[in-house]
C-alpha positions in Angstrom: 103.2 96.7 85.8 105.4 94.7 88.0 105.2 97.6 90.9 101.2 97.1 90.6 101.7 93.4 91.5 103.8 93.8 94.1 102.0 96.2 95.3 99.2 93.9 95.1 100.7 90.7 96.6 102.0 92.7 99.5 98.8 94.5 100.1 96.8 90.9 100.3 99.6 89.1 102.1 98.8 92.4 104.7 95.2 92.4 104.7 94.9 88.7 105.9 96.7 90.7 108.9 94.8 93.7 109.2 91.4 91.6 108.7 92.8 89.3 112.1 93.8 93.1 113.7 90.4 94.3 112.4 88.8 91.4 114.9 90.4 92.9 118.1 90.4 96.8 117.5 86.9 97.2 115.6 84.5 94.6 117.1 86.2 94.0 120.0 87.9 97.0 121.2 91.0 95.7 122.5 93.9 97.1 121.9 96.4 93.9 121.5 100.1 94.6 120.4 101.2 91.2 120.4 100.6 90.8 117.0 103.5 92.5 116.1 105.1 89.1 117.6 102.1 86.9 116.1 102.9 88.0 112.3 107.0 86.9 113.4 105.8 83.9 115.1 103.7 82.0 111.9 106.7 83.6 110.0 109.6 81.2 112.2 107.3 78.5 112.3 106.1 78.4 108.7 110.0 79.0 107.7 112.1 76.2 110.4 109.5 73.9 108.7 109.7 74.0 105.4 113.5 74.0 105.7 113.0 70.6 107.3 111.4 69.4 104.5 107.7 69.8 105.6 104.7 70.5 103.3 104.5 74.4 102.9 100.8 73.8 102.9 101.3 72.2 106.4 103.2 74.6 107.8 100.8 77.5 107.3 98.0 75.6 109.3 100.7 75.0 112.5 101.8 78.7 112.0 97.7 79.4 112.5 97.4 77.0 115.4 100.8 79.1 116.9 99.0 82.2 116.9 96.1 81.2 118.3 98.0 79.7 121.2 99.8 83.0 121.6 96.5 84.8 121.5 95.2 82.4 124.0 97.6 83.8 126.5 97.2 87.4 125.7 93.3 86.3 126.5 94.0 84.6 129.8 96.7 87.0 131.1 93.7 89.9 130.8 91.0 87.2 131.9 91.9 85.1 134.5 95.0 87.5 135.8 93.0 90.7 135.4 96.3 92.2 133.6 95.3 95.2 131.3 94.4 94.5 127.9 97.3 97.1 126.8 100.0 95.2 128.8 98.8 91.6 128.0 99.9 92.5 124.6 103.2 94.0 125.6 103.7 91.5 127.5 103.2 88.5 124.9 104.5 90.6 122.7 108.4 90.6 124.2 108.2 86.9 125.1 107.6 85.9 121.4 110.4 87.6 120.4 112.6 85.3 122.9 110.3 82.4 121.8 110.9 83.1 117.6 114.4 83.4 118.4 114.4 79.6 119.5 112.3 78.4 117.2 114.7 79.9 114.4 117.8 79.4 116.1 119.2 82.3 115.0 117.8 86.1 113.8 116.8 84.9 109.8 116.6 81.8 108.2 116.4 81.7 104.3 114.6 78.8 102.2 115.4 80.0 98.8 116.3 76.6 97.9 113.3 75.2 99.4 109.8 74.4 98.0 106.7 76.7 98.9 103.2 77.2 98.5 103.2 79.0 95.0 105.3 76.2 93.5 106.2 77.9 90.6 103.1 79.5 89.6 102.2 83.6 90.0 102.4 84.7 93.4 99.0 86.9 93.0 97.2 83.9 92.3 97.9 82.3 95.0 97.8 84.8 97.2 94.6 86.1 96.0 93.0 82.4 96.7 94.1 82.8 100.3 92.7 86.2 100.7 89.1 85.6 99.4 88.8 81.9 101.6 89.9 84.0 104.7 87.8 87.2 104.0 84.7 84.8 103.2 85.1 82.5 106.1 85.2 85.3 108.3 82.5 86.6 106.9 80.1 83.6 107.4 81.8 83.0 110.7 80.3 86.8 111.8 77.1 85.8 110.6 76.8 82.7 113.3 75.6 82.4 116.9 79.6 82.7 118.0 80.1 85.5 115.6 77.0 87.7 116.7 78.9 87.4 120.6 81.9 88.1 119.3 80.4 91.6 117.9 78.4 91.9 121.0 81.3 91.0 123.5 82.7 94.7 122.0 79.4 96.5 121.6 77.4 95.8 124.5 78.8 93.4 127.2 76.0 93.5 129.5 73.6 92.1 126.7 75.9 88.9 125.9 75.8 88.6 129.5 71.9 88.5 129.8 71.5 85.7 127.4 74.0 83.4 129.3 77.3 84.2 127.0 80.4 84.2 129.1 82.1 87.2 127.9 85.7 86.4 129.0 85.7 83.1 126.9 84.1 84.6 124.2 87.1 87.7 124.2 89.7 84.7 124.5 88.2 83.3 121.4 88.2 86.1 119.5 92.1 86.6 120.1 92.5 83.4 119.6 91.3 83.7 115.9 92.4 87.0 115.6 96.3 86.1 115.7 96.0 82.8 114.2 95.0 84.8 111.3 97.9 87.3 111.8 100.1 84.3 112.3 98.5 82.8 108.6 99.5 85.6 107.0 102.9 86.3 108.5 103.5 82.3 107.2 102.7 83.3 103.5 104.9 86.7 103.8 107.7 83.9 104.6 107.0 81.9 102.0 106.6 84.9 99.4 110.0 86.4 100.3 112.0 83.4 101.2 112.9 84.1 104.4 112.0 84.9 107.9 113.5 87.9 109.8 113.2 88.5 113.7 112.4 91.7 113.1 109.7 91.1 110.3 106.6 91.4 112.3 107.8 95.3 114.1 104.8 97.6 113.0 102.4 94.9 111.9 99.7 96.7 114.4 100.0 100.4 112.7 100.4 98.8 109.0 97.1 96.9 110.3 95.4 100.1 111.7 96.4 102.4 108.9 94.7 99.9 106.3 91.6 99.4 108.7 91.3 103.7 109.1 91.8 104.2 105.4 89.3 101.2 104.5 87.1 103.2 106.5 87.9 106.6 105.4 87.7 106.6 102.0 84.7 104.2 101.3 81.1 105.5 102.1 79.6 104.2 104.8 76.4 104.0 102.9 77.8 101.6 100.7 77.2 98.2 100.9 80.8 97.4 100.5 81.4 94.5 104.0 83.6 96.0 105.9 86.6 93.1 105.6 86.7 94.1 101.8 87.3 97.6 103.5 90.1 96.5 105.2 91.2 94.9 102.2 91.2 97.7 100.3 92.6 99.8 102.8 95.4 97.7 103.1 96.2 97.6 98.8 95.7 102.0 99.4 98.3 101.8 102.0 100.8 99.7 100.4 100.2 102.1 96.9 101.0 105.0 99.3 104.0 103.8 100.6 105.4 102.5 97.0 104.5 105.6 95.3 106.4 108.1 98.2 109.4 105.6 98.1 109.2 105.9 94.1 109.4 109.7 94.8 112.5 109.4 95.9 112.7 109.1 100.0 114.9 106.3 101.2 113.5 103.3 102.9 114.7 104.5 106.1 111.8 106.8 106.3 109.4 104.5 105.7 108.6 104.5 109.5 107.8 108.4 109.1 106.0 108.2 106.2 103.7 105.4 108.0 102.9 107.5 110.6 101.9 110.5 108.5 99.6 108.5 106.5 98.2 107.1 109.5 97.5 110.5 110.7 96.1 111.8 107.5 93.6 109.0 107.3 92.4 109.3 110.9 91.9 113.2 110.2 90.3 112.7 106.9 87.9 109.7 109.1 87.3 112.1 111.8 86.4 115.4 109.8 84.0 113.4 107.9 82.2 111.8 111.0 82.2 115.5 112.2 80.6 116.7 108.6 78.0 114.2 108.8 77.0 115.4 112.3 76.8 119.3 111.5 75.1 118.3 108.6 72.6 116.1 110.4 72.4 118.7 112.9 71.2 121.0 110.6 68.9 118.8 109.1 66.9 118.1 112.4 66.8 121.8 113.2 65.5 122.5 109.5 62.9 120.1 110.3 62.3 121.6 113.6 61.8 125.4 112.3 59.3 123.8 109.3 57.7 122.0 111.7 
């Protein structure tokens, strides 16, 4: 029972992530690695500030604003300096290391001793709050004027363009919200295991994509299942996957391994059912052809 709830709290805590990742990837189609830095960044910020006696409450919304900066300047160094989207994110990426290491002073800071957001209650609760606000905000924020951009900045450019939306901007702002989210839920992981580690945020993009691929993969896409519960979902399926193989008996330090496996089992099993679906429209059309 306990290994479901973990397995639970951790797979929420991660799909707050994957749902900011799922913003830049799926509808936008930009590839942004900063993240990885993002998820470390509202993890310092959230962690230096509760040990100086701030509101844990407080110091999730300043680990949002955070991220949002940083996504800012992944935006602007594609944008305005014509950098590619790829590098922007590198780029970000190594500087917030340098800038988590000053905000921390130092590689981990602990708050075991120091009050949180769950204040004393069951983790899952809370945690579960968190991920339902974020999934439905995001899901009325897609069904707006800025959301429909947003979705059309990645689909079809040219039309934004046509109707008087400035593309760049709207891209910024998409990053912008993307790792804020990120950031939000790399300020909860802090608070739900007491510390903040340098190195906490290295593989947040491939944790993010594996849930996003096996959201995808596993659940029709007849159903009418939105996808951010997908990525939800997907997130809970990887986190099971990883704690049943380490329950097998591998040691941790092929958990990198094992990551990348799944990842590639889920994009086959995505791509051999996109292919399915083709042959077996294909057929279909050509049926109806002969008849006719």
């Amino acid at each position: 029972m306990e290994f479901l709830i973990s397995i639970l709290e951790q797979g929420f805590i991660f799909g707050i992530a994957a749902l900011g990742v799922y913003i830049t990837y799926t509808i936008l189609d930009f590839p942004d690695l900063s993240v990885d830095g993002t998820f470390t960044l509202g993890a310092s910020v959230s962690t230096i500030m509760i040990f100086k006696g701030i509101n844990p409450f407080v110091t999730l919304i300043v680990s949002i604003i955070a991220g949002a900066l940083a996504g800012l300047v992944t935006g602007l160094l594609h944008e305005r300096l014509k950098i590619t989207n790829l590098l922007s994110g590198i780029l970000v990426m190594i500087g917030l290391y340098s800038i988590n290491l000053r905000i921390m002073g130092k590689a981990n800071v602990a708050i075991f001793n120091n009050i949180n957001i769950f204040l004393g209650k069951s983790p899952l609760i809370i945690i579960t709050v968190f991920v339902i606000i974020t999934k439905i905000i995001l899901d009325l924020f897609f069904k707006t004027h800025i959301g429909y951009a947003i979705k059309g900045a990645g689909d079809n450019e040219a039309l934004i363009t046509s109707l008087g939306i400035n593309g760049s901007k709207v891209r910024i702002l998409a990053l912008m919200i993307s790792n804020g989210i990120v950031a939000f839920s790399g300020g909860i992981m802090a608070q739900y295991q007491r510390f903040s580690d340098i190195s906490m945020g290295n593989g947040t993009v491939i944790m993010a994509l594996a849930s996003i691929i096996m959201g995808q993969s596993f659940i029709k896409k007849e159903s009418k299942i939105t996808a951010t519960t997908k990525v939800i979902v997907g997130s809970i399926m990887y986190k099971l996957s990883i704690g049943l193989v380490l329950k097998m008996g591998l040691p941790p330090t092929d958990l990198k391994l094992i990551t990348a496996v799944i990842v590639v089992i889920a994009i086959s099993i995505n791509n051999k059912g996109m292919s399915m679906f083709k042959n077996i429209k294909g057929l279909i059309l050509v049926g109806g052809e002969k008849n006719a």
